[in-house]
N, C-alpha and C positions, 0 to 999 in steps of 0.2 A: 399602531401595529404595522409592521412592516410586510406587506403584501408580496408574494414570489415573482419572481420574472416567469414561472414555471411553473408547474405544478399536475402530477399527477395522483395518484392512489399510491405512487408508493413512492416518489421523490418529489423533491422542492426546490426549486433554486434561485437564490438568490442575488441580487443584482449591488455589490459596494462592497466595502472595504473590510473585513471579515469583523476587524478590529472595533466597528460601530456597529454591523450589525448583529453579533452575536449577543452582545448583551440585551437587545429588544426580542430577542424570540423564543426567549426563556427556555431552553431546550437541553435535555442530553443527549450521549449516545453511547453506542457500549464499543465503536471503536472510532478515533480517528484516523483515516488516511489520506495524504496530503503532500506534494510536492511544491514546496515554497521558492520562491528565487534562491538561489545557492549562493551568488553573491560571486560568482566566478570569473565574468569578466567585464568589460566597460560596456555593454549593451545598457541601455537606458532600462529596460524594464529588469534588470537583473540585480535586485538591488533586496537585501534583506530586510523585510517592513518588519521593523525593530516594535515588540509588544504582542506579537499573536503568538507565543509561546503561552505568556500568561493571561490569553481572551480563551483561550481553545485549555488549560490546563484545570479550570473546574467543572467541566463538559463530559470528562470521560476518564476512563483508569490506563487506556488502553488505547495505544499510537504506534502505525507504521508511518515513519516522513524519510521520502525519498530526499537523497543530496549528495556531492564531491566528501571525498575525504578532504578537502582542503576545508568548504563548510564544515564536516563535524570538526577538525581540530581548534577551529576559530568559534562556533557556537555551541557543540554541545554541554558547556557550561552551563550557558540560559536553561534548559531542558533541567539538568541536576539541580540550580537554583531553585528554581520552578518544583522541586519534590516528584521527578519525573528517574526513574533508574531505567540505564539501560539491559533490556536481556540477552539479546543479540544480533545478529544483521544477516544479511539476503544479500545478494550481490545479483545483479540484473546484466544477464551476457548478452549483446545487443547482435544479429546476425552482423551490423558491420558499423565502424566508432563514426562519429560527428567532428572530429577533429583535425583540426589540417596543419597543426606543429609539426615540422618535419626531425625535431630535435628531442623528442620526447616519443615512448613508446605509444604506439596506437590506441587511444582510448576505447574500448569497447564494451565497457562495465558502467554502470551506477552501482550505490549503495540504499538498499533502502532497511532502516533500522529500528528494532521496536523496542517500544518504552513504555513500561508500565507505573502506576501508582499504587500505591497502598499493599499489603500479604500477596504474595506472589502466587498463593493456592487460592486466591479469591479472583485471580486476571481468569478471565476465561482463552484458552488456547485449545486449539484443536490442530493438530499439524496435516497438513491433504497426506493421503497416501496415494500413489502415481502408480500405473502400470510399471513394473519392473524390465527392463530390457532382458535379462539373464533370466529364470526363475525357475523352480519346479514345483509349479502351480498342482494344488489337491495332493501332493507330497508330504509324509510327516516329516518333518525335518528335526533332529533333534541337533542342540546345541552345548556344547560341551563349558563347562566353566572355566571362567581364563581371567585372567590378570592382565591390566594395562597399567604400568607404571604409572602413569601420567595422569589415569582413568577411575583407578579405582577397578576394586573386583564386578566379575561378570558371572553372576549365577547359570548354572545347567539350566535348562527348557527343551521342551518340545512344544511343537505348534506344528500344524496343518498349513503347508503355503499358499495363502489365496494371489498371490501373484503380484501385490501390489507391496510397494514399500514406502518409508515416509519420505516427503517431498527432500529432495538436494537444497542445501543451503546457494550454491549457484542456479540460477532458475536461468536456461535459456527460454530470449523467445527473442521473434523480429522485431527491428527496430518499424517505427511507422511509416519516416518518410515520405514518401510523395504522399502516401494516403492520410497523413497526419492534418487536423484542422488547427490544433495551437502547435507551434515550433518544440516544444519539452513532453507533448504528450506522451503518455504510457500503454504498452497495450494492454486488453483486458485479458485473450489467450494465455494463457501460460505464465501472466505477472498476476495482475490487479487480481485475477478469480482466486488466485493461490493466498492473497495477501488477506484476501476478504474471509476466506472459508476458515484460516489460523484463527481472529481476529476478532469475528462477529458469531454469533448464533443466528440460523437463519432466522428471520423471520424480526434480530434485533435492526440498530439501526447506523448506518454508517456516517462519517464526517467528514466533507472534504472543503477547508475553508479556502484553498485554491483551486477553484473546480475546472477553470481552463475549459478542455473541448465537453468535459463530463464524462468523461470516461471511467472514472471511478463511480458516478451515479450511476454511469450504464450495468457496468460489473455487477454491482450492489443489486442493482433489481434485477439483470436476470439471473442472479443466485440465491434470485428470494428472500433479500434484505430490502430494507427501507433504507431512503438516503436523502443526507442534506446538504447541499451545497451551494457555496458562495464565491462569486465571481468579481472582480473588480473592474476588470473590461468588458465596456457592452460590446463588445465585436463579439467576443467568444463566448459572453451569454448569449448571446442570440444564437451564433451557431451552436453551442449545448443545445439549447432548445430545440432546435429543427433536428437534432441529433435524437434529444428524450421521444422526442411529440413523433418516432417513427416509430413502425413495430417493430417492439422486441425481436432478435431472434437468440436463437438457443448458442448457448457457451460456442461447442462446436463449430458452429456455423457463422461466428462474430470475425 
């Protein structure tokens, strides 16, 4: 039985190679989320560990994996192979890009993109709805019926405006930076909490087979999911750990 580098009441983490140890821990989960090497440049760790598409594809119905458009054009085959469809993508606006091509536009986006398996009314999805910047909050608002070519018709409504609307397919938030403990981390404000809430049921269980600084296990518990994840370098297990093994604090205040 494969013991956690970690382990609290409500995440677990674990220390190798995602690819060996998933199949010893018998487990699922009702989402995976996970940012794999992209495979982008000659960096030694940046390299696509070819088979955890299909170690992590009888585990769950239900996957956000962050990556370059140049990764999806090159892998998202594996994923369709695998019995994995895509539904749609998130673009992650970073406050400022990592890139220092002086001949190519300023990178300041990721993609992260989700993919279900099986009846698309059986995935569980729940989209965040965000304070609205505009709004006429406690307002009736009635909405007239219209036609989008493109779209499809739009039936009449009325609703009450509570002020929030459903999350932007562009999610801004800051990049990490100096405060980042692995070089590709995510942050959990305004990305990972958004990704988890679509994804998971509270209270279900998250996956993240690149767990890096833990920042998706952080998310995961404090929005009141369970979470598992797996690391392949003891550097950044360890630091996950002294990361989990702090107290929590609240979304806000992360």
């Amino acid at each position: 039985m494969t013991a956690p580098y970690y382990a609290d009441d409500q995440v677990a983490l674990y220390l190798g190679d995602c690819r060996e140890v998933l199949p010893a821990l018998g487990l699922t989960a009702d989402l995976v989320l996970t940012d794999p090497p992209y495979g982008d440049t000659a960096l030694a760790w940046d390299r696509w560990p070819v088979g955890w598409v299909a170690a992590v594809t009888p585990l769950a119905r239900s996957m956000w994996c962050f990556g370059s458009m140049r990764m999806w054009l090159t892998r998202a085959g594996e994923l369709e192979a695998a019995g994995w469809q895509m539904s749609h993508d998130v673009v992650w606006e970073k406050h400022n890009g990592s890139g220092f091509a002086a001949d190519r536009f300023r990178r300041v986006h990721e993609h992260a993109l989700h993919w279900y398996r099986g009846p698309w009314r059986e995935v569980h999805r729940e989209v965040p709805r965000l304070p609205a910047q505009y709004s006429a909050k406690g307002r009736t608002v009635s909405q007239r019926q219209s036609r989008t070519p493109h779209a499809g018709e739009i039936g009449a409504a009325t609703y009450i405006d509570d002020g929030l609307r459903l999350a932007r397919s562009v999610l801004p938030a800051r990049s990490m930076h100096r405060a980042a403990i692995h070089p590709t981390e995510k942050p959990v404000t305004g990305l990972l909490e958004h990704l988890i809430a679509y994804g998971c049921p509270v209270g279900g269980t998250v996956l993240d087979v690149f767990a890096g600084s833990g920042s998706t296990l952080d998310a995961a518990r404090q929005s009141g999911r369970r979470a598992i994840g797996i690391e392949a370098d003891e550097r950044y297990a360890e630091a996950a750990a002294r990361r989990l093994s702090a107290a929590p604090l609240p979304l806000d205040a992360a």
